[in-house]
N, C-alpha and C positions, 0 to 999 in steps of 0.2 A: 143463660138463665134456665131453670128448671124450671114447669107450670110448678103456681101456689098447693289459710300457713303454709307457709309458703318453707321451700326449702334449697339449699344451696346448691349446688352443681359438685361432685355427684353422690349417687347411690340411689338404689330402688328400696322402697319399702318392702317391711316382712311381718308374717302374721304377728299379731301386738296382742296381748291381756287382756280380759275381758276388763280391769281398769283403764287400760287404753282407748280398748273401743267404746266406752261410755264418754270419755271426755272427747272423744273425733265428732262422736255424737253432739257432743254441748258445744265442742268448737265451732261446727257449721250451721247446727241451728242458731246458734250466737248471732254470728255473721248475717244470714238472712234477714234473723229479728231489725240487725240493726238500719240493714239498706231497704228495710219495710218501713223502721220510722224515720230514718232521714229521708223520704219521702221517694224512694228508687224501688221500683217492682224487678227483683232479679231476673225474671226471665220475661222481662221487656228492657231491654236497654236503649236508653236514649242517643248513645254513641256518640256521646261529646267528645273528642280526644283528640288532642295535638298530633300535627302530623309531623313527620321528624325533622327538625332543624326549623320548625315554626312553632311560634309563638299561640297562633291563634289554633282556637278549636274547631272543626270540624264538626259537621252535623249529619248524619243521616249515614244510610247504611252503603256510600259510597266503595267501591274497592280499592283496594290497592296490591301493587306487587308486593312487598317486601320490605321486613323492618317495622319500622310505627307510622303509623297511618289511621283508615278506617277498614272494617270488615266488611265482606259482602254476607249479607243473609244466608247463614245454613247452620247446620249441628255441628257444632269441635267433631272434629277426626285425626284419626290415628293417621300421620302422613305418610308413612308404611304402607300399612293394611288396605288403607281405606273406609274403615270402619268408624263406626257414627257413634262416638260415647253418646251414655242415657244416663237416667234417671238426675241424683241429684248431681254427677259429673254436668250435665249440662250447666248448671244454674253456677257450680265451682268455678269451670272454666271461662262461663262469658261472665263472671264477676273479673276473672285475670285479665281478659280482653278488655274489659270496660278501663281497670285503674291503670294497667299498663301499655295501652293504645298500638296493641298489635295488629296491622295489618291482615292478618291469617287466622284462618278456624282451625289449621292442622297442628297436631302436637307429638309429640314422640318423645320414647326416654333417652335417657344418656346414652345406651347400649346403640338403642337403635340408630340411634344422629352417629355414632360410630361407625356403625356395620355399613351406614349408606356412605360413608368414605367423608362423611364430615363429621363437626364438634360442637358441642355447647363450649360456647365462650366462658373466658375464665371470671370469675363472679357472678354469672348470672345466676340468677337464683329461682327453680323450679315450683311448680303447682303440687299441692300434695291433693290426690283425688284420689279414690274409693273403690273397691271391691268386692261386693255380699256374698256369698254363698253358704253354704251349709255343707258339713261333711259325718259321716257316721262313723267312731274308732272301731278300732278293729277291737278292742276289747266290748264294746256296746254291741258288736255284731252276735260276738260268741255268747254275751250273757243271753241275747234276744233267742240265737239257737237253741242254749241251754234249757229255758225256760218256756218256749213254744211262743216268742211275743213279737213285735213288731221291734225294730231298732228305729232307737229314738236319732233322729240327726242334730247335730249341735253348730249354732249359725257361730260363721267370723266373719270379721273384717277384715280387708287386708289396706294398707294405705302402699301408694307408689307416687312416683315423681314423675310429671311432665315438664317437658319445656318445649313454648312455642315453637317453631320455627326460624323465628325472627331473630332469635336468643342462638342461633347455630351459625355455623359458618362450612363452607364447604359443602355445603348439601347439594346434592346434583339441581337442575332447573325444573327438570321434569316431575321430580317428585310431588304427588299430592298436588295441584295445578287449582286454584282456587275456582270456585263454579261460577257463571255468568248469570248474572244482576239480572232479575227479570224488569222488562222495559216498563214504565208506566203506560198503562193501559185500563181500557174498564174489564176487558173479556181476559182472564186467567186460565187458559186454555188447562192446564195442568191441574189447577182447582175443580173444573167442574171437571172432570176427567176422574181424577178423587170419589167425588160426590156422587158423582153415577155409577163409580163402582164400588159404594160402598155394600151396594142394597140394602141400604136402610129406606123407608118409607121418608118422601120427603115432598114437604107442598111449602109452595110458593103461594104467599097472599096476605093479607090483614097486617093489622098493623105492630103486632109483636112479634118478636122471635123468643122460643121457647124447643125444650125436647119434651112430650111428654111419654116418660112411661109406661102408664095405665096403658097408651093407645099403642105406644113403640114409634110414635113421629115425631118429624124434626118440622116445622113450621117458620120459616122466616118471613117478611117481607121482600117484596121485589128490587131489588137492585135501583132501579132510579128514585126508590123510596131511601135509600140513604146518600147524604151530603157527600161524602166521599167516598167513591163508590167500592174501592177496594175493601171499603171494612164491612163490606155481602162476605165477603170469603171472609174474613175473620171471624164471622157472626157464623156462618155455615160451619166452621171449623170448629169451633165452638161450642154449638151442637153437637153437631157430630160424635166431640168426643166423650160429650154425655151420653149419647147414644150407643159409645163401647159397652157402657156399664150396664146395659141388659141382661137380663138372668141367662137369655139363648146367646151372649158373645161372652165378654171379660167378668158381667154376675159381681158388679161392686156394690154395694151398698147406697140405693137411692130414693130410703125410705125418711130421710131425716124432712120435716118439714122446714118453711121459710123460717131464718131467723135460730136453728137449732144449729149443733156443734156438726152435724151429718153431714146435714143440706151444706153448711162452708165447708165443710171435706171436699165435699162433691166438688161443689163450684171452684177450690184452689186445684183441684187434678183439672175440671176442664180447661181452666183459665192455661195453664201449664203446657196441657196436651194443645190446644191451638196452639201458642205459642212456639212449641217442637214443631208441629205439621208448618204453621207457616213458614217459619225456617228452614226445613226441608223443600218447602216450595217455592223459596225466592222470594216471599214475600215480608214485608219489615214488623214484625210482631207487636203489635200493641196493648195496652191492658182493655179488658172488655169490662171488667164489671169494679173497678176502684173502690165503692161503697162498701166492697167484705174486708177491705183489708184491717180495720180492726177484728173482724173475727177471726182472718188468718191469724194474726198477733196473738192474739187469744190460745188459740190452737196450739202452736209452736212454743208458747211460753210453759203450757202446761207437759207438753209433750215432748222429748227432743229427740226422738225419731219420726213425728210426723211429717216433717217435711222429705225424709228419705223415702217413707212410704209413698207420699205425695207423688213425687219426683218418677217415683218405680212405676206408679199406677199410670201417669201422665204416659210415658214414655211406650207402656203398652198397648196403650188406648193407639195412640200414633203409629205403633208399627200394625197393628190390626190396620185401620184403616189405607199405610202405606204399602201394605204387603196385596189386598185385595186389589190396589189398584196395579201394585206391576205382577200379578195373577191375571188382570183383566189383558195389559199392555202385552202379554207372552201368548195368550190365547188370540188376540189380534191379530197378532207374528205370523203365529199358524196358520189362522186363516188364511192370511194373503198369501203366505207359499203355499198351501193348496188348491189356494183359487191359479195360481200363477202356471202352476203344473199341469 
C-alpha cells in the first residue's frame, strides 16, 4: 500500500507482424483477465496439482524431483544457463506450472534439451513465451545521418517455445538442480539481508504498513504484530518494491492517488515485484492487497499491453533490490579475506 498457447514439440519461434504481435498481446492479456475472474491471482499460485500417478492434490509449495509433482518457490529458469526469465514470462510460465503440475521451475528449448544429450518427448507440447526489444534499420540509420536527427528504433516481439524439464528425457541429473525450500521459520535470514541492503529508509512501528514517497520511507509494523508472521517479509517486500519507483532509483510513476488508474498501476507492479522477490527468496508468494483486483481487470481490459509493462516494471523493481543485495554479499566476501590476510 502507498500512504493516501501453447505449442507442440518442435521449433522455435521467429520475429512475427506487427499483426501478430498485437494479437500475442490480446492472447496473454486474455489469459490473465481470465484466471483474475475465475478467482486465481497469476503471480500467487495456490499450487493445487496432482502428483504423478495420484489422484489427489497437493497443496503448497512442496518440492519434488522430477515429472508432475509440486514446485519449490523460485523464478522459471533456463535449465541451461541458469538464468531467471522476467517480466510477463514469469506469470506465462507459472500459469504452465500451475495447469500442468510440473515438479520443476527449469525450462529449455528443444535445441537446448538436445544439445544437453536428451529430448522432449514426442507429443508434448511447449509454452510459447516472449521477447521485447527494439532494433534501428539500417535504412532509418542512414536517413537519421542524412538529415542530422536521431534514428528512431522500432520495438518487436519475438515468441519461442519452451518446455519443462519434466516434458524431456535424457537430460543429465545435474542439470539445473532445483533450489531448497526455505524451512519454516519466523527469522528469514535472507529477507532481512534484502532489506538492509536495500538503503532505503525503513522504520519499524505503528500500526500500518505503507511506503511514502513525499518522505522516501517504507514504515511497517513489527513482526509479532502480524498472525503469521512470515507475511512481515511479504509486507516488507512489498514496500520495498514501491520504493524502487523513486525519482533517485527506477522514477515510475507514483503520482496517481487512491482509487485512480495510476495508484492500481502502481499497486499491480508492487503486488508483482513481491511476488518475484519472494520467489527468489524461498518464500511462498501470497496476494497482499485482493481489494484492486477489480481495478487491475479494469486496467488490462482497456489496455493489452499493460500487463506486459506491469510484468517489466515488476521485475525491475526486484533485480534492483536483488542486485544491491549480492553487491552487499561480494563486499562481505572481501572484507573477510582481507581481514583474514
Amino acid at each position: 500500500m502507498r500512504q493516501k498457447n501453447q505449442r507442440r514439440a518442435r521449433g522455435e519461434g521467429g520475429e512475427k507482424p506487427a499483426e501478430s504481435r498485437a494479437s500475442l498481446y490480446d492472447e496473454v492479456t486474455a489469459k490473465i483477465i481470465a484466471e483474475l475472474e475465475g478467482g486465481r491471482i497469476p503471480w500467487v499460485q495456490p499450487w493445487r496439482v496432482a502428483a504423478q500417478g495420484s489422484g489427489k492434490a497437493q497443496h503448497g509449495w512442496n518440492s519434488g524431483g522430477g515429472g508432475r509433482g509440486t514446485a519449490s518457490p523460485s523464478l522459471p529458469r533456463n535449465a541451461v544457463t541458469g538464468r531467471h526469465y522476467s517480466g510477463i514470462n514469469v506469470l506465462i510460465l507459472w500459469g504452465a506450472l500451475f495447469e500442468r503440475g510440473f515438479a520443476s521451475q527449469a525450462w529449455l528449448t528443444f535445441n537446448q534439451a538436445r544439445d544437453a544429450g536428451g529430448c522432449v518427448r514426442k507429443g508434448e507440447h511447449g509454452v510459447t513465451v516472449v521477447y521485447a526489444d527494439r532494433f534501428t534499420p539500417e535504412a532509418e540509420k542512414e536517413r537519421a545521418r542524412q538529415e542530422g536527427d536521431e534514428a528512431r528504433s522500432v520495438p518487436f516481439l519475438k515468441r519461442f517455445t519452451l518446455f519443462n524439464v519434466a516434458q524431456c528425457d535424457g537430460l543429465p541429473p545435474s542439470l539445473s538442480p532445483e533450489p531448497e525450500p526455505q524451512p519454516e521459520r519466523e527469522i528469514v535470514p535472507v529477507a532481512e539481508e534484502v532489506i538492509a541492503a536495500s538503503g532505503i529508509l525503513f522504520r519499524i512501528g505503528g500500526a500500518q504498513a505503507f511506503y511514502s514517497p513525499a518522505a522516501d520511507v517504507v514504515q511497517v509494523p513489527p513482526q509479532p504484530a502480524f498472525f503469521d508472521q512470515v507475511n512481515y517479509y511479504r509486507t516488507c517486500l512489498h514496500e520495498l518494491t514501491h520504493a524502487t519507483g523513486h525519482a533517485s532509483r527506477l522514477d515510475r510513476n507514483q503520482t496517481g492517488i487512491f482509487g485512480s488508474k495510476d495508484y492500481a498501476q502502481e499497486e499491480l507492479v508492487a503486488e508483482m515485484g513481491s511476488a518475484f522477490l519472494c520467489a527468489s527468496l524461498g518464500i511462498l508468494p501470497t496476494v497482499r492487497h485482493s481489494d484492486y483486483i477489480a481495478s487491475w481487470l479494469a486496467i488490462l481490459r482497456d489496455d493489452n499491453r499493460a500487463i506486459f509493462r506491469a510484468g517489466s516494471a515488476a521485475s525491475k523493481a526486484a533485480d534492483w533490490l536483488l542486485s544491491r543485495h549480492r553487491a552487499s554479499d561480494s563486499e562481505g566476501a572481501a572484507d573477510a579475506t582481507s581481514a583474514a590476510t
